[in-house]
C-alpha positions in Angstrom: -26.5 5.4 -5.3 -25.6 1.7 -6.9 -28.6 0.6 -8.7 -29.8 -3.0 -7.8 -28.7 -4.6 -10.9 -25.3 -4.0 -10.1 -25.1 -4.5 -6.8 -26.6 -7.7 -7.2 -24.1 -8.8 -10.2 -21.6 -8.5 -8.2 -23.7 -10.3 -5.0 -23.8 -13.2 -7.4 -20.2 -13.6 -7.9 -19.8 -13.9 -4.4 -22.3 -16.7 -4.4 -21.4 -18.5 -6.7 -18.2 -19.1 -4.7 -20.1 -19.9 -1.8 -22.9 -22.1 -2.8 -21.9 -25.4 -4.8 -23.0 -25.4 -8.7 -26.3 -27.5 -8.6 -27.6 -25.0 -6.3 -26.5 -21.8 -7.4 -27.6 -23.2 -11.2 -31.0 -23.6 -9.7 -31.9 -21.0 -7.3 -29.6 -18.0 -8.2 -28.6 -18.1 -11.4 -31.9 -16.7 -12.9 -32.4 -13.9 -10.3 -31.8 -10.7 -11.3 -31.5 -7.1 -8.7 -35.0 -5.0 -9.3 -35.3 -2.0 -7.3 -33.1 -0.4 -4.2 -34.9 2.0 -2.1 -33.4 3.4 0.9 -32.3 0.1 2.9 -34.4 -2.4 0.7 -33.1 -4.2 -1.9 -36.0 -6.2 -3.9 -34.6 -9.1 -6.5 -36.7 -10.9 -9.5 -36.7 -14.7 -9.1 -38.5 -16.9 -12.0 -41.5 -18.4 -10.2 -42.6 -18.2 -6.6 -41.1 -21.4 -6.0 -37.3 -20.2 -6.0 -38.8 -16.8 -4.2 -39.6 -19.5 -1.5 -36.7 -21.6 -0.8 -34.5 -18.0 -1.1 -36.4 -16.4 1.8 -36.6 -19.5 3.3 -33.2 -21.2 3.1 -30.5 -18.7 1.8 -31.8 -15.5 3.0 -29.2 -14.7 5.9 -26.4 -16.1 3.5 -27.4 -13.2 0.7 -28.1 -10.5 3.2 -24.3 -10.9 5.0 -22.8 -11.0 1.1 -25.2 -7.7 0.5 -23.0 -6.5 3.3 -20.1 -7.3 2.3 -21.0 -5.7 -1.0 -22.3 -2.6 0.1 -21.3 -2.1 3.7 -24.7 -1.3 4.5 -27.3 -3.7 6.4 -30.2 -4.3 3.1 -33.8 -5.6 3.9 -34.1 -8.7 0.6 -37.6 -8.5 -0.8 -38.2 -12.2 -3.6 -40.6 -10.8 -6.4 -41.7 -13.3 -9.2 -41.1 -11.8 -12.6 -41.1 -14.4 -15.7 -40.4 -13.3 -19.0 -41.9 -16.8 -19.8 -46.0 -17.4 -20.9 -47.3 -20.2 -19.1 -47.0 -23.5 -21.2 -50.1 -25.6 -21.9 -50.8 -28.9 -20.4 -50.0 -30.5 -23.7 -46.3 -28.8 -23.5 -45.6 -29.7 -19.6 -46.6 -33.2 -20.7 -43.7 -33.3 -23.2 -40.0 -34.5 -22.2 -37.4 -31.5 -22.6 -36.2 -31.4 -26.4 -32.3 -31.5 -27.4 -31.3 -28.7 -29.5 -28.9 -26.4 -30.2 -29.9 -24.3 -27.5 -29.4 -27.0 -24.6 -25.4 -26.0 -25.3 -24.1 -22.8 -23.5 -22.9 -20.9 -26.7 -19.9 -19.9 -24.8 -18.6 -23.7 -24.1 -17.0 -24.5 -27.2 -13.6 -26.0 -27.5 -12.4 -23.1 -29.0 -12.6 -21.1 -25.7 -11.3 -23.6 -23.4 -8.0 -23.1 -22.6 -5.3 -25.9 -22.5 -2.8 -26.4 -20.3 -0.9 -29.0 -18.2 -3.8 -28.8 -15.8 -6.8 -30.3 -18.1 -4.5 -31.3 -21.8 -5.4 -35.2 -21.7 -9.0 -34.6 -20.7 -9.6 -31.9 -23.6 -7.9 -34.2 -26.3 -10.0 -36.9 -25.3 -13.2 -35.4 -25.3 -12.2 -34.0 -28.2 -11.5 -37.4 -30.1 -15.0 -38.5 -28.5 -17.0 -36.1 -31.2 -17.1 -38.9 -33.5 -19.3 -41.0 -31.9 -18.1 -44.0 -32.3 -17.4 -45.4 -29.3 -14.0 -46.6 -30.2 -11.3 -46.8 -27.6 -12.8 -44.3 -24.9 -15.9 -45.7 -24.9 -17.0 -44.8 -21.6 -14.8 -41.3 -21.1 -15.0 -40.2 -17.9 -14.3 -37.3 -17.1 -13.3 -36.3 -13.3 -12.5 -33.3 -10.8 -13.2 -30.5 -8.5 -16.1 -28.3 -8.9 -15.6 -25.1 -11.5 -12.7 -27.1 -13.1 -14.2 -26.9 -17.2 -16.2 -30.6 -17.0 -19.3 -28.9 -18.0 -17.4 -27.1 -20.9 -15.6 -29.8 -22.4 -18.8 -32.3 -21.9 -21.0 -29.5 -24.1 -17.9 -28.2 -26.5 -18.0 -31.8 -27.3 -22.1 -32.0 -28.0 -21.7 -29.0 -29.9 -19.1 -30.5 -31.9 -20.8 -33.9 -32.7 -24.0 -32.7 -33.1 -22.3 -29.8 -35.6 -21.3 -33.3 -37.3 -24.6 -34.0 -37.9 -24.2 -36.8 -34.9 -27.9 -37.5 -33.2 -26.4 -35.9 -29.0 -28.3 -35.7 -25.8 -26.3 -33.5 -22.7 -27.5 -34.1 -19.5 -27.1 -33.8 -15.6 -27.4 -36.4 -13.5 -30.2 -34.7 -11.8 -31.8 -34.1 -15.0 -31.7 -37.6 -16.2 -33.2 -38.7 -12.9 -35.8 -36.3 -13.0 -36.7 -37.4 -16.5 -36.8 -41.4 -15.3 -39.3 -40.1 -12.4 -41.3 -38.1 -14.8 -41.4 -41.1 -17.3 -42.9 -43.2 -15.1 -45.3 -41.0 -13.0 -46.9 -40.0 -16.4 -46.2 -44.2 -18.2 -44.4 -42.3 -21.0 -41.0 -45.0 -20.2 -41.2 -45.9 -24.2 -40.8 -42.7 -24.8 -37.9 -42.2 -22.5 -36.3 -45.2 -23.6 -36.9 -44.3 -27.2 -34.8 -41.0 -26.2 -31.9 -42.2 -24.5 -31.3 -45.4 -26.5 -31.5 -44.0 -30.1 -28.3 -41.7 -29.5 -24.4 -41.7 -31.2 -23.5 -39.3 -28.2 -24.6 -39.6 -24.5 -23.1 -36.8 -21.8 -24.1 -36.8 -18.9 -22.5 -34.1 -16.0 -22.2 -34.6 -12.7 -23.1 -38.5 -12.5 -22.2 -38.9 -8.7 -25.8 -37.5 -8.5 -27.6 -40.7 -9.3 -25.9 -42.5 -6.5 -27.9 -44.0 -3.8 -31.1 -44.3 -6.1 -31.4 -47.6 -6.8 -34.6 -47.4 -9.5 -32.5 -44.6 -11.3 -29.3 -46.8 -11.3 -31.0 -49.7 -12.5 -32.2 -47.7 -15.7 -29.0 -46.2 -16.1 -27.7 -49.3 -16.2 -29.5 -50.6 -19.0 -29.6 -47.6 -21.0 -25.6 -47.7 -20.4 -25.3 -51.2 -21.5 -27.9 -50.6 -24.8 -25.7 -48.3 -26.1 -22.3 -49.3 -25.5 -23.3 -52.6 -27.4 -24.7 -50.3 -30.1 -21.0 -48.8 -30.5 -22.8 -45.0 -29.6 -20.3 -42.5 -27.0 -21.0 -42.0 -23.6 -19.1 -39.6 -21.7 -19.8 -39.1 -18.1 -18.1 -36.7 -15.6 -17.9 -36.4 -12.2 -16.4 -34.7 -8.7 -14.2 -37.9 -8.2 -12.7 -41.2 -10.2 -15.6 -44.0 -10.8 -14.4 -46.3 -7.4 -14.5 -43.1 -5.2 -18.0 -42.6 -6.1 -19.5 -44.4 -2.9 -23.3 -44.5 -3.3 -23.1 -45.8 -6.9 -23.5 -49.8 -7.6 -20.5 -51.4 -7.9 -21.1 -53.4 -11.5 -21.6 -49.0 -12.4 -18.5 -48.5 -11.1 -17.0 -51.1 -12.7 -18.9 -50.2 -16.3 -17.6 -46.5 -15.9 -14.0 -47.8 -16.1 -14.2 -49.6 -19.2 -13.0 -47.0 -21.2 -10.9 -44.2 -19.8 -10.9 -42.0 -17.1 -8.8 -38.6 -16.8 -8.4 -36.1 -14.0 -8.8 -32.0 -14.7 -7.0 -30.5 -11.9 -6.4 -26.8 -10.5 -5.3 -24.5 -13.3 -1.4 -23.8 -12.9 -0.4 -20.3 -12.7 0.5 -20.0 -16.3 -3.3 -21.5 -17.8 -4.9 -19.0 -15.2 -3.1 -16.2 -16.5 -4.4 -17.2 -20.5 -7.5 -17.8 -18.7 -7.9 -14.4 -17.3 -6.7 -13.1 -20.6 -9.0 -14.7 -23.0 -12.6 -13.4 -20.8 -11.1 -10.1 -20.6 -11.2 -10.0 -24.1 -14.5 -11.3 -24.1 -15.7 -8.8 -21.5 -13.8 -5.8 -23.8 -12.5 -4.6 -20.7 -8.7 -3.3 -20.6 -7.0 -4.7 -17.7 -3.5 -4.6 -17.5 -0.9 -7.3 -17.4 0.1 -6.7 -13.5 -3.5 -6.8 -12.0 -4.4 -9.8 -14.3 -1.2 -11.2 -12.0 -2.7 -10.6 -9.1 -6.0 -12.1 -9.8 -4.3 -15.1 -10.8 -2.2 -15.0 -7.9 -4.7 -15.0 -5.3 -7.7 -17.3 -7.2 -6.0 -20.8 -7.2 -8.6 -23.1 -6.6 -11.1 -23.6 -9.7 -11.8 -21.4 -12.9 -14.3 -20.5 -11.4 -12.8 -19.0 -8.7 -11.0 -17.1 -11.0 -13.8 -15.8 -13.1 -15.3 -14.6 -10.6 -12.5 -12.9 -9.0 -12.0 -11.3 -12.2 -15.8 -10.3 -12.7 -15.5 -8.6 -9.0 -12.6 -6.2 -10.0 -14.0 -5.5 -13.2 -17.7 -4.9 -11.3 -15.7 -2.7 -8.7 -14.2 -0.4 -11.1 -17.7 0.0 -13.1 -19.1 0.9 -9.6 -16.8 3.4 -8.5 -16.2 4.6 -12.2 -12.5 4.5 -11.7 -10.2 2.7 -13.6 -8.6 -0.5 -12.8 -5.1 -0.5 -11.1 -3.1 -2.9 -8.7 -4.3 -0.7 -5.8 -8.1 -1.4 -6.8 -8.1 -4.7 -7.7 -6.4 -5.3 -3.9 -9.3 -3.4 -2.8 -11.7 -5.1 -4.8 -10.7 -8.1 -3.8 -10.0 -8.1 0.0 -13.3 -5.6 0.2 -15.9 -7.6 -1.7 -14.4 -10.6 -2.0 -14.9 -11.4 1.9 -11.9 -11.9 4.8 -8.6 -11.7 3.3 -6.8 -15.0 3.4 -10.0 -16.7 3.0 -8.6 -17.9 -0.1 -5.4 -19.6 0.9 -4.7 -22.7 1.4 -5.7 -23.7 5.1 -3.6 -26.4 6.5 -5.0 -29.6 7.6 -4.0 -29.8 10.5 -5.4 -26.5 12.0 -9.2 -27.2 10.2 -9.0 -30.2 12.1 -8.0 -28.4 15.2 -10.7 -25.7 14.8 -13.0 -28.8 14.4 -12.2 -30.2 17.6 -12.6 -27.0 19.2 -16.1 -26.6 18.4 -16.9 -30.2 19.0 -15.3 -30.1 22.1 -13.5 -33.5 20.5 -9.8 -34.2 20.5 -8.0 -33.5 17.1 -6.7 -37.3 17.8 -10.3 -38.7 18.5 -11.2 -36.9 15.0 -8.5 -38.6 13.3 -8.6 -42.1 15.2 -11.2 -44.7 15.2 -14.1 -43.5 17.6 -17.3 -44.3 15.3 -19.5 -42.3 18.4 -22.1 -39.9 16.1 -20.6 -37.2 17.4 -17.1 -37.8 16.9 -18.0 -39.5 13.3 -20.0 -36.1 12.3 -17.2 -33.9 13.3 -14.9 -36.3 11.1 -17.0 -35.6 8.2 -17.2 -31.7 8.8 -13.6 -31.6 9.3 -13.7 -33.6 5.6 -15.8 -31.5 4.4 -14.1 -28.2 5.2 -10.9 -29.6 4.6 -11.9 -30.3 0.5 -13.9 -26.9 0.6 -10.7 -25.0 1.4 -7.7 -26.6 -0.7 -6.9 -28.5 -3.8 -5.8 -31.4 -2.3 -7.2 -34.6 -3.9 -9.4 -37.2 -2.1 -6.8 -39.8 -1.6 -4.1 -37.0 0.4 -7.0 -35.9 2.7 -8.4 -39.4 3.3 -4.2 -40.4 4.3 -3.9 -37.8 6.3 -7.2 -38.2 8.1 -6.5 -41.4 9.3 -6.3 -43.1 6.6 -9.3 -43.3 5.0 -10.5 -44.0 1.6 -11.3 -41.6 -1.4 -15.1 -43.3 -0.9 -15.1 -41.9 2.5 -14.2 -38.1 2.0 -16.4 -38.2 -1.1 -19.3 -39.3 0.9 -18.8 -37.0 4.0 -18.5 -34.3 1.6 -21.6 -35.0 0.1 -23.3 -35.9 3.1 -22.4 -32.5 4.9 -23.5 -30.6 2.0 -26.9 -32.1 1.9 -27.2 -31.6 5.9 -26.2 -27.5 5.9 -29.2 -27.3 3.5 -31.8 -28.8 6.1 -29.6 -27.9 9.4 -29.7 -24.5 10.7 -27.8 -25.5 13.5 -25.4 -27.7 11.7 -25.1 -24.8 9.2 -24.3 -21.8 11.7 -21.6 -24.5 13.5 -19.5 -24.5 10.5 -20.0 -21.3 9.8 -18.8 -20.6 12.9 -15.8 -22.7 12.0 -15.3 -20.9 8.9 -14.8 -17.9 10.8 -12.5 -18.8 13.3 -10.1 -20.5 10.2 -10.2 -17.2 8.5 -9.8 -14.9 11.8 -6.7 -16.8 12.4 -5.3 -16.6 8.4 -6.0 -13.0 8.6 -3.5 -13.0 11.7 -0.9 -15.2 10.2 -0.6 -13.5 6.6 1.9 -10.8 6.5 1.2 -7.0 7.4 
């Protein structure tokens, strides 16, 4: 029998594809698999309070991947084990220190591979090490989601602060929960003091400040303190500053100061070196022709690919077999969910299947109704539409009626926030989801 650590590594590679990076970072990321006993599978979380929102929120997502993994139907137990001693009052009074350890050791420029995809933003996050704000001074940094932002933001932190630079990498989550924190406990000198003093500012994922004013208006400031002081900021996020639409306009405006670049989709040749580079990491042989087919079929993100790669490597360990063509198809198609969930879905037929379900005409979804109904199945059909292809912002808000970036980006956003409270809302597009891969399944070739 698979133990529980292994089938849940290979659970959590099919998560992470399936849950967006913010969540997975927080909820999943730390869990490890415990014990298996007969049909119960019991996984570790780090505090009760991820224990809680798993059983609560995410438990009939991991149960069908457990499925999927192990073909059998597995009852999910959340146990609270922390390596970690309690901290003192003193310590859980004291804003998060930057260090050497804030920077995953495995993001360094050295491991990021360049290619056509992602060339300008690497050079100019690598030129940004010096700190001295001179003529990308704000570098933002924009794109899809597992696209290298976060490693070229802390490849750069590591670099600068190597340099003996004084660097601070943050989310935009954590920035805003340091803010909060600041003023709930009247330590704001001392959060000014630590975001103010800096030659390098990062901060990933700024989108997620939008729409809260108090947090704008101190990132605002602290933004305009250290630009004037010559010090770096770079900043990335899912889209270009003026398709960011909860953010303040004179932000937007401040973010395009300096220069902004796009990462987008690996080509086929930079997923190949990809795949090539972690297998070497991971000392696992894998020969040229499978490496092909993972690249083949994992087009979206690199982190897409990673994981695909992590599956097949996970599915040979499992079945102690070595890895071929034949089981990396099997790997692949068997634990990697419905085949043809992958590909490309056309626009068209997401909209369709929309409508369906909505019982709204695919015109209607495209036109001009603004009825809630119609205007949440437009956003749905947004969302699924940027879920399941590379296209950018601007070619789905054309062909959805003509629509701005600002609007996708905020139905994206705004749907992804509402699966997380909605069961219903949540087991429609699911629903959706199902149908759009039933009928790629019966349109791919036998």
């Amino acid at each position: 029998m698979r133990s529980a650590r292994e089938i849940w590594e290979v659970a959590l590679g099919e998560l992470e594809l399936q849950v967006n990076k913010p969540n997975f970072n927080t909820w999943l990321a730390k869990t490890t698999g415990l014990t298996r006993r007969e049909n119960r599978i019991t996984i570790s979380t780090p505090n009760a309070f991820v224990a809680e929102y798993l059983d609560t929120n995410q438990r009939s997502l991991i149960e069908k991947t457990l499925i999927n993994v192990t073909g059998a139907s597995l009852e999910v137990v959340f146990e609270v084990v922390s390596a970690r001693q309690p901290a003192s009052p003193a310590a859980k009074n004291q804003p998060p220190r930057q260090g050497r350890s804030a920077f995953n050791p495995r993001y360094t420029f050295d491991s990021f591979i360049v290619g056509g995809s992602n060339r300008m933003a690497h050079a100019a996050t690598l030129s940004s090490t010096k700190g001295s704000g001179g003529g990308y001074n704000p570098l933002f940094i924009h794109g899809g989601v597992g696209l290298g932002k976060t490693h070229l933001l802390m490849a750069t932190g590591r670099l600068a602060q190597a340099n003996g630079l004084k660097v601070l990498y943050v989310s935009g989550e954590q920035f805003t929960n340091d803010f909060i924190r600041s003023v709930r406990e009247k330590q704001t000198e001392e959060f000014r003091t630590r975001y103010r003093s800096l030659d390098l500012l990062l901060v990933d994922d700024i989108q997620f400040i939008g729409g809260k004013r108090q947090t704008e208006e101190c990132f605002f400031h602290t933004f305009n303190e250290l630009h004037q002081r010559n010090s770096q900021i770079v900043l990335s996020g899912d889209c270009p500053p003026k398709g960011l639409p909860l953010l303040e306009d004179r932000l937007r405006s401040r973010f395009v100061w300096g220069l902004s670049v796009a990462i987008q989709p690996p080509e086929l040749k930079t997923r190949l070196a990809i795949l090539k580079a972690r297998a070497e990491e991971a000392k696992a042989d894998i020969p040229a022709a499978v490496l092909g087919i993972i690249a083949r079929k994992a087009k979206r993100s690199i982190r897409e690919l990673e994981g695909s790669l992590n599956r097949v490597v996970a599915y040979a360990r499992i079945l102690q077999a070595p890895i071929t063509a034949a089981l990396a198809h099997r790997a692949l198609a068997d634990i990697g969910g419905p085949a043809g969930q992958n590909e490309p879905t056309p626009m068209g037929q997401v909209v369709d299947a929309v409508g369906d379900s909505f019982k709204i005409t695919a015109a209607d979804i495209i036109g001009r109704r603004r009825d809630k109904e119609t205007a949440l199945a437009r956003q749905v059909a947004m969302y699924l539409v940027k879920q399941r292809n590379s296209c950018s912002l601007s070619d789905i808000g054309r062909e959805m009626g003509g629509r701005s970036p600002a609007t996708v980006s905020h139905a994206y956003e705004k749907i992804s926030r509402d699966i997380e409270n909605s069961a219903h809302l949540r087991r429609k597009i699911t629903e959706i989801k199902k149908g759009l891969n039933s009928s790629s399944r019966a349109a791919s070739p036998k």
